[in-house]
N, C-alpha and C positions, 0 to 999 in steps of 0.2 A: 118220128125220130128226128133229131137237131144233128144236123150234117157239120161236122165239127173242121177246121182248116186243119191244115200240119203242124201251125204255129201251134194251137190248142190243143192238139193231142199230143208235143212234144212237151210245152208244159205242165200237163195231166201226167205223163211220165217222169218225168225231173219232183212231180210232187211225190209221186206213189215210190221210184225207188230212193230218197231223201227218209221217208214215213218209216217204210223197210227196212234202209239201215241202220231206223233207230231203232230197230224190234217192230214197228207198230203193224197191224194186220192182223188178218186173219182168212182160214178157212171161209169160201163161199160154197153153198152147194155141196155137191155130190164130187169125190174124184174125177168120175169120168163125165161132168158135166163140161159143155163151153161157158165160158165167161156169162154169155148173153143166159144161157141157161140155170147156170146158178145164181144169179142175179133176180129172176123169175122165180126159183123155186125160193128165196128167201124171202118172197114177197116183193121186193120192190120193182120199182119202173127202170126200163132199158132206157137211158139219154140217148146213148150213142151206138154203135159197132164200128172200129176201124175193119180194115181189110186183113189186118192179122188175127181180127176175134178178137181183139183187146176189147171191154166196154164198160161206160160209164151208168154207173147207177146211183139213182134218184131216189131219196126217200120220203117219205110223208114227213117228214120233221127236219125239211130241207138241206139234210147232209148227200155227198156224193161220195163216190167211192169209184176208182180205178180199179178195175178187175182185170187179172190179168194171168194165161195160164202159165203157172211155174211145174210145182208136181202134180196140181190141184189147181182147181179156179181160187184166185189168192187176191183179197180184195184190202186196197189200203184207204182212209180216208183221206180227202182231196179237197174235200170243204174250201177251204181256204184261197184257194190256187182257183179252184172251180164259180165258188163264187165272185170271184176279181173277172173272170171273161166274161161269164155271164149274166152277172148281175145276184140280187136277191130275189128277183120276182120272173126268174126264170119259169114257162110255163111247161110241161113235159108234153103235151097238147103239140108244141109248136114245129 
């Protein structure tokens, strides 16, 4: 897992609620899943976990998504925002 700064995950958040208030999102997982958990059960890679269970997810077709729990694990895409810190060739390995 890629131990992410404040900087990085205050930006990861400025991207997901931005995405959200424009509608974008969706359902991850199970209601009574955590973040890291429904992140898992849709198949993809955990990037990160803050200390609140907030987490970033990795997919094979190198989008990300800030998961984050509202009523539900609620995941927005971050692409954007995610790739500028980390690069294209981020590894999930790392």
């Amino acid at each position: 897992m890629k131990h992410l700064t404040h900087a990085e995950w205050e930006a990861l958040r400025r991207a997901w609620e931005a995405g959200n208030d424009e509608g974008q999102g969706s359902a991850f997982g199970e209601d009574t899943d955590t973040p890291r958990q429904a992140i898992l059960r849709e198949g993809f890679d955990v990037l990160a976990v803050d200390a609140d269970g907030t987490a970033v997810a990795h997919t094979k077709h190198k989008h990300y998504y800030l998961v984050c729990t509202t009523i539900g694990p609620w995941g927005v895409d971050v692409t954007i925002t995610a790739r500028a810190l980390f690069g294209d060739e981020l590894s999930v390995q790392a």
